[in-house]
C-alpha positions as CSV (number, residue, x, y, z in Angstrom):
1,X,0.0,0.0,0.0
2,X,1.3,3.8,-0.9
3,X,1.5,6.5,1.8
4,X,-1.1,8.7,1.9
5,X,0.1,12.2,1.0
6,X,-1.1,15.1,2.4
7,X,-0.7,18.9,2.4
8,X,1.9,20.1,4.8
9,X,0.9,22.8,7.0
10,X,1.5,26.2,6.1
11,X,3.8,28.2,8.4
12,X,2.0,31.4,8.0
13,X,-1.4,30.0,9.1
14,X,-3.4,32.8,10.8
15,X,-1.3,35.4,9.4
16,X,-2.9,38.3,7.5
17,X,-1.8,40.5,4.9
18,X,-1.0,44.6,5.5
19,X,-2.0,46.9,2.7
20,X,1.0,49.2,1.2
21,X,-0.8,52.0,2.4
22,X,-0.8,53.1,6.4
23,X,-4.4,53.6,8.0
24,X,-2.6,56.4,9.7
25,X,-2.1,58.7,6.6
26,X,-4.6,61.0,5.9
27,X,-6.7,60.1,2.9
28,X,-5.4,63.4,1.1
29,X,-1.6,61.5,0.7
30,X,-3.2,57.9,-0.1
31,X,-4.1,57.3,-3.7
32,X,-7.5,56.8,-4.6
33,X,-9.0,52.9,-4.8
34,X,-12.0,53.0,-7.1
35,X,-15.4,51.1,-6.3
36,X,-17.9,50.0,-9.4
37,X,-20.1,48.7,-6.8
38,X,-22.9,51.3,-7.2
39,X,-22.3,52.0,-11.0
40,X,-25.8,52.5,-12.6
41,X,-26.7,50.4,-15.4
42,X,-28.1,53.4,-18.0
43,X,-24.3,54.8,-17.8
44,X,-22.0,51.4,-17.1
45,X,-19.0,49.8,-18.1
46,X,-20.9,47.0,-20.5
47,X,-22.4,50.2,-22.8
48,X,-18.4,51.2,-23.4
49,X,-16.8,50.7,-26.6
50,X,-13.5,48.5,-26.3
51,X,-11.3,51.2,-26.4
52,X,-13.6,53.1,-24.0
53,X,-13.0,49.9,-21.8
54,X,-8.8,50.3,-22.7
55,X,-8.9,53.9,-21.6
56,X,-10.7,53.7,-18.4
57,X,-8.4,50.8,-17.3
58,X,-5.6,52.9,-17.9
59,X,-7.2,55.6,-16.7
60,X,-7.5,54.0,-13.1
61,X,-4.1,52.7,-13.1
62,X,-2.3,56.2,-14.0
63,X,-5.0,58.1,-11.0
64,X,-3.8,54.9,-8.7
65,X,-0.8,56.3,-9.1
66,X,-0.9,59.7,-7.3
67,X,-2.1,60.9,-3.5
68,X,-5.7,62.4,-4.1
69,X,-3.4,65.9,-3.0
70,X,-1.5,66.0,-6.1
71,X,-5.0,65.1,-8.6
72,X,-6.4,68.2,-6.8
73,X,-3.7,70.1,-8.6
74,X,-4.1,68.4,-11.5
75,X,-5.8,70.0,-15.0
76,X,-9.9,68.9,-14.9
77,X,-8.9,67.4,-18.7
78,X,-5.9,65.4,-17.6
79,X,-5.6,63.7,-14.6
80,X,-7.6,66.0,-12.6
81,X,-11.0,66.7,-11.5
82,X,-13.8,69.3,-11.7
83,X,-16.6,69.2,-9.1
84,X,-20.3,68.7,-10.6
85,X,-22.8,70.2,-9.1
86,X,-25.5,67.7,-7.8
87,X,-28.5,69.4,-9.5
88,X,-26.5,69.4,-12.9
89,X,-27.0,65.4,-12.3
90,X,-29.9,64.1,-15.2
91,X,-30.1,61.0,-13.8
92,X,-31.2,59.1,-10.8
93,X,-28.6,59.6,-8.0
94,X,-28.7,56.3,-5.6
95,X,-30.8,56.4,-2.6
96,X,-27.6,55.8,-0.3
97,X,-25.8,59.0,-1.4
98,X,-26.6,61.9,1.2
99,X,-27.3,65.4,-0.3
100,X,-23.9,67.0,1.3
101,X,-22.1,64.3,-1.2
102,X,-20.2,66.4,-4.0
103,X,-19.7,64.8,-7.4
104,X,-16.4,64.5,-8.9
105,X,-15.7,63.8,-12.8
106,X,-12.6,62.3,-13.9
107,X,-12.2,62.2,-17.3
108,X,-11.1,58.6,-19.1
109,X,-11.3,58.5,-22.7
110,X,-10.9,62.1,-24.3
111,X,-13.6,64.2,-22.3
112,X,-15.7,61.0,-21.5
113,X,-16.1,61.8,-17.8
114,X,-16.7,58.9,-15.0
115,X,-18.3,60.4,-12.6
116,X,-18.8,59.7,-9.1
117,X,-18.1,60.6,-5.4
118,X,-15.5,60.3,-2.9
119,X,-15.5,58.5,0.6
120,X,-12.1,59.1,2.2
121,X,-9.8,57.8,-0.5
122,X,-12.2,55.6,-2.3
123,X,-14.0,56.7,-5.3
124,X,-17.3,55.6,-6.4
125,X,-17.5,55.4,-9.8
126,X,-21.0,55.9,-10.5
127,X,-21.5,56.7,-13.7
128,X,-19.4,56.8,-17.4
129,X,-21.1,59.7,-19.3
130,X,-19.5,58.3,-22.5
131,X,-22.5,60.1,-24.7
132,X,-22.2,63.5,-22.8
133,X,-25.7,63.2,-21.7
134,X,-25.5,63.1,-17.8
135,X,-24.3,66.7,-17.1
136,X,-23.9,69.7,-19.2
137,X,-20.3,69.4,-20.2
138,X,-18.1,72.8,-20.5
């Protein structure tokens, strides 16, 4: 008869992970992470063209790579951002997002804006105005 094989045990059992970033920073020196969890479904990803898609990956990679400090300096057509006013918002804003929230509209493929709100240093995405059609653009 063979010997039964097993997995060894792991020496790191128990232990977790640390994220690069420290919760001590302030959320103005972090980079932003992005959520898509509230995205709504008349302005999502799945409408985008495949080089939309491209661009707003590399979009969120190249804003992953700066402190939400240095995007505030940024141009509003590069890597920056321009603050939308809420009652500039034609469509349905989600039922979880108080009425102090501001907007915020990155730009990802040209002028196409993703649009959404911040929460410390995560942005929700919330909607990709690809068609101009969610805000009057300037």
């Amino acid at each position: 008869m063979g010997k039964k094989r097993g997995f060894k045990a792991s020496q790191n059992k128990g232990q977790k992970f640390q994220a690069r970033t420290s919760r001590q920073e302030s959320p103005e020196q972090q980079p932003p992470y992005f959520s898509l969890r509230y995205m709504n479904n008349d302005f999502c990803l799945s409408l985008c063209e495949t080089k939309e898609k491209a661009a707003f990956a590399d979009t969120l990679y190249r804003l992953s790579q700066l402190p939400w400090a240095q995007l505030k300096q940024q141009n509003r057509h590069g890597l920056g951002y321009e603050i939308i006013a809420r009652h500039s918002i034609k469509s349905g804003i989600p039922s979880h997002i108080k009425d102090d929230v501001n907007f915020i509209a990155f730009r990802f493929h040209g002028k196409k804006a993703m649009v959404g709100y911040r929460d410390g240093h995560i942005f929700h995405v919330i909607w990709l105005d690809r068609a101009f059609k969610l805000y009057k653009h300037q």
